[in-house]
C-alpha positions in Angstrom: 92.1 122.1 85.6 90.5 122.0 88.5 89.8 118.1 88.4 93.5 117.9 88.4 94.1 119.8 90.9 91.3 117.8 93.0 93.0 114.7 92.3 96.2 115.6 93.4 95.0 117.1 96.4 93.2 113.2 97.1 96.6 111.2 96.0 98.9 113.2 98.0 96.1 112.9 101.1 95.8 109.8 100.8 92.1 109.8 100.0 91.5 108.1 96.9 88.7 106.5 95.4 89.8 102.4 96.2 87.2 101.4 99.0 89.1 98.1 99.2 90.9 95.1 98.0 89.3 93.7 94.6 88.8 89.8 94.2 92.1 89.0 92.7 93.4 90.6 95.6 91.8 88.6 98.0 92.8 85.8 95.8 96.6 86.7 95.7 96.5 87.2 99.5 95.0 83.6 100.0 97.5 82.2 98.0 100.4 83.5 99.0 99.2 83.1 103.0 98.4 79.2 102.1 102.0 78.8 100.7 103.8 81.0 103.6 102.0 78.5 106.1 102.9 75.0 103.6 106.8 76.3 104.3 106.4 77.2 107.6 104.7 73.7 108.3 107.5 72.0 106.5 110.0 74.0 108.7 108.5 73.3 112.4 108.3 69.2 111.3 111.4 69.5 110.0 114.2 66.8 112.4 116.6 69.5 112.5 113.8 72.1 114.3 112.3 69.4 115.8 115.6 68.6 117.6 116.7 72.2 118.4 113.1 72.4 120.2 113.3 68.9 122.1 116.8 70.4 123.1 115.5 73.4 124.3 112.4 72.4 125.9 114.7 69.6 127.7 117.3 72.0 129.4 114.8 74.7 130.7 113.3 71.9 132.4 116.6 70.7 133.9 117.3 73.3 135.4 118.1 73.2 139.3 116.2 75.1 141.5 
């Protein structure tokens, strides 16, 4: 009983036994960061962004002083 009770006391603590993340983890993470940058690239290149930013860039630097 009291291993239970010890366990509890960890989980609701927040100190539990996982030092870290495991090597699917890492994996996963790598993964999923390689595809959020791919759709992210494909968004910045994209004409329509590419447009809206020459726009934008274009009338800050028209402004009169």
């Amino acid at each position: 009983m009291r291993i239970i009770w010890s366990r509890v006391r960890m989980a609701l603590t927040g100190q539990g036994g996982d030092a870290g993340m495991s090597t699917s983890e890492y994996a996963m993470g790598t993964i999923a960061a390689c595809a959020f940058a791919a759709v992210l690239y494909k968004v910045v290149t994209s004409e329509v962004v590419s447009t809206a930013l020459q726009s934008t860039i274009g009338k800050a630097l028209d402004v009169p002083f």
